[in-house]
N, C-alpha and C positions, 0 to 999 in steps of 0.2 A: 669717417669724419675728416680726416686730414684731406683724402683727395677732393674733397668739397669746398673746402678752404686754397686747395692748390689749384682748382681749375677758375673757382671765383678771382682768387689773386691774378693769375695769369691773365685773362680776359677783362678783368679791369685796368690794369697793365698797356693791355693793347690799346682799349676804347682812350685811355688818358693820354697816350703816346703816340697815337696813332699818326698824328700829322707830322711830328715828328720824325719815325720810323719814315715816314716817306717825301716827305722832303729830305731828307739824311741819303737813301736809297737814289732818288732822282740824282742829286749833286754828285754822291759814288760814283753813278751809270756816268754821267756826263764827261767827267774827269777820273778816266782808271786810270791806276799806275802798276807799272809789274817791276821797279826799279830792285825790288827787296822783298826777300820772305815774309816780311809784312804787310807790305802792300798786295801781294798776291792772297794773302790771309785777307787781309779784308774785305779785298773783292768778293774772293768765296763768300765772306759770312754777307755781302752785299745782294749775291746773288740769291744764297737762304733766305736774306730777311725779305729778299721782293715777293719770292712765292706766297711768304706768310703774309704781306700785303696787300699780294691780287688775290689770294683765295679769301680773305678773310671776310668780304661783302659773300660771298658764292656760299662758305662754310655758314656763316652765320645765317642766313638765309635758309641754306638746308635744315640747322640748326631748329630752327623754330619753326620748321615745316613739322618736322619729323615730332615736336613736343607739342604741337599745334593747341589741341584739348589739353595738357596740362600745364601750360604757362603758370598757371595761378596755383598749383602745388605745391607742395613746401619740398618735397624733393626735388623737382626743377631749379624753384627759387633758390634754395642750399647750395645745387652746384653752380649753375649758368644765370642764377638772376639776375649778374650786373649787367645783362644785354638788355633786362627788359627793366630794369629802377625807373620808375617815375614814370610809365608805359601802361596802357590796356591790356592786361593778360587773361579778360575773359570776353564771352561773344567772338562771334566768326568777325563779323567788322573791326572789335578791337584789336582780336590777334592780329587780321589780316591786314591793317595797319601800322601794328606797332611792326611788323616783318618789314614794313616796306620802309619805315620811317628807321628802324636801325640798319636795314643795308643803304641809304640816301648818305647816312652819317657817314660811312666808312668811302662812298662814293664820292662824297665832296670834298673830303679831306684829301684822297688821292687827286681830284680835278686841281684842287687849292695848288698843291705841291707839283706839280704839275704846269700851271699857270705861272706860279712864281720862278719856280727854274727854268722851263725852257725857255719862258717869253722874257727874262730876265733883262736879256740886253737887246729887247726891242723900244722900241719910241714908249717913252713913261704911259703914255695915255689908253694904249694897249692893252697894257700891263691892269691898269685901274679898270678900264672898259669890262675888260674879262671877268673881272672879280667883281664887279657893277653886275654885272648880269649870272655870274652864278648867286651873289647874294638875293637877283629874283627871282632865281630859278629854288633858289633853298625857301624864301619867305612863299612861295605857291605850292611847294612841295607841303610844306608845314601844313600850310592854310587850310589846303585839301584834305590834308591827312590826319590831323588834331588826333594823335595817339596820347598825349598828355594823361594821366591817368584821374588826377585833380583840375578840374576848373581853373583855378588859382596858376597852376603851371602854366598850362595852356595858354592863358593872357599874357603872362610873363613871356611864354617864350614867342607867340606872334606878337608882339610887342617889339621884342630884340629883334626876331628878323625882320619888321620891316625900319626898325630902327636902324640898324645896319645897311640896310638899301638904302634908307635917303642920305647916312653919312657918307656913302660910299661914293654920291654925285659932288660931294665938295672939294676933292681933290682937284677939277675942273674948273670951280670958280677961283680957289682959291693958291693952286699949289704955283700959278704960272708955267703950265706944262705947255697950254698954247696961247701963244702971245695976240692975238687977235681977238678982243672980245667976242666978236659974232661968231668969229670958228668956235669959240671956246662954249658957248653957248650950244652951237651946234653938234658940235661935239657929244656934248651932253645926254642928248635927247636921241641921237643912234641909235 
């Protein structure tokens, strides 16, 4: 019982943190320091936490490969259900969606982190541009893949993402990134 509860915690952990852990990781990489046994120490646990980063879209994937037919178990759900809450864990199309909708998760999170640090100190518009188009790249992923387990989610969350796409274009009109109305315009629609 306990390791059921310790692998659940753990892997809820990750899914909550996860953009964190790797925006946290990118900025490490970016800027190491070896000044002090500290800084050497956290590079280390920097360089740890990246593996558990990159593998963790590949594990989890394996993951639900390998439990495919019992998703919807209560021994699956007991230990690793937090990967599939609020997911289709039964049918080949449900699984084989809900597989592909939680490695997307763990893959735009690192894209995210990714976008904002390295493109950090490029031209502002870059920066939105990028993130403009993985939030269409996530609302088509969704759209396609509607893993939602309930109706009711499922609206909700195509709802958010492409709510998120069209806020994502106002930065353009509104933030004065490019002083040219018609560039700004133009810009936009790239």
């Amino acid at each position: 019982m306990k390791a059921n509860y310790y692998w659940t915690g753990i892997i809820r952990l990750l899914i909550e943190s996860f953009f964190d852990l790797s925006t946290g990781i990118m900025l490490s990489i970016n800027d190491p320091r070896f000044d002090s046994a500290s800084d050497i120490f956290d590079f280390v646990l920097t360089c740890l936490f990246a593996l558990v980063a990159i593998t963790a879209p590949l594990f989890s994937y394996l993951l639900l490969r390998k439990y495919d037919s019992q998703l919807d178990q209560a021994e699956f759900q007991e230990s690793y259900g937090s990967l599939t809450e609020g997911y289709h864990t039964t049918g080949t199309i449900g699984t084989s969606n809900t597989r592909k909708i939680v490695v997307w998760f763990f893959v735009r999170r690192m894209i995210t982190a990714v976008i904002i640090v390295q493109m950090g100190d490029l031209t502002p518009w870059l920066l939105i541009s990028a993130n403009m188009y993985l939030a269409l790249a996530d609302a088509i992923i969704n759209w396609t893949y509607l893993a939602c387990e309930s109706r009711l989610d499922g609206i909700v969350a195509t709802f958010n993402n492409f709510l998120v796409l069209i806020l994502s274009y106002f930065p353009y009109l509104y933030a004065g990134l490019i002083p040219d109305p018609e560039a700004r315009y133009e810009a936009g629609w790239i």
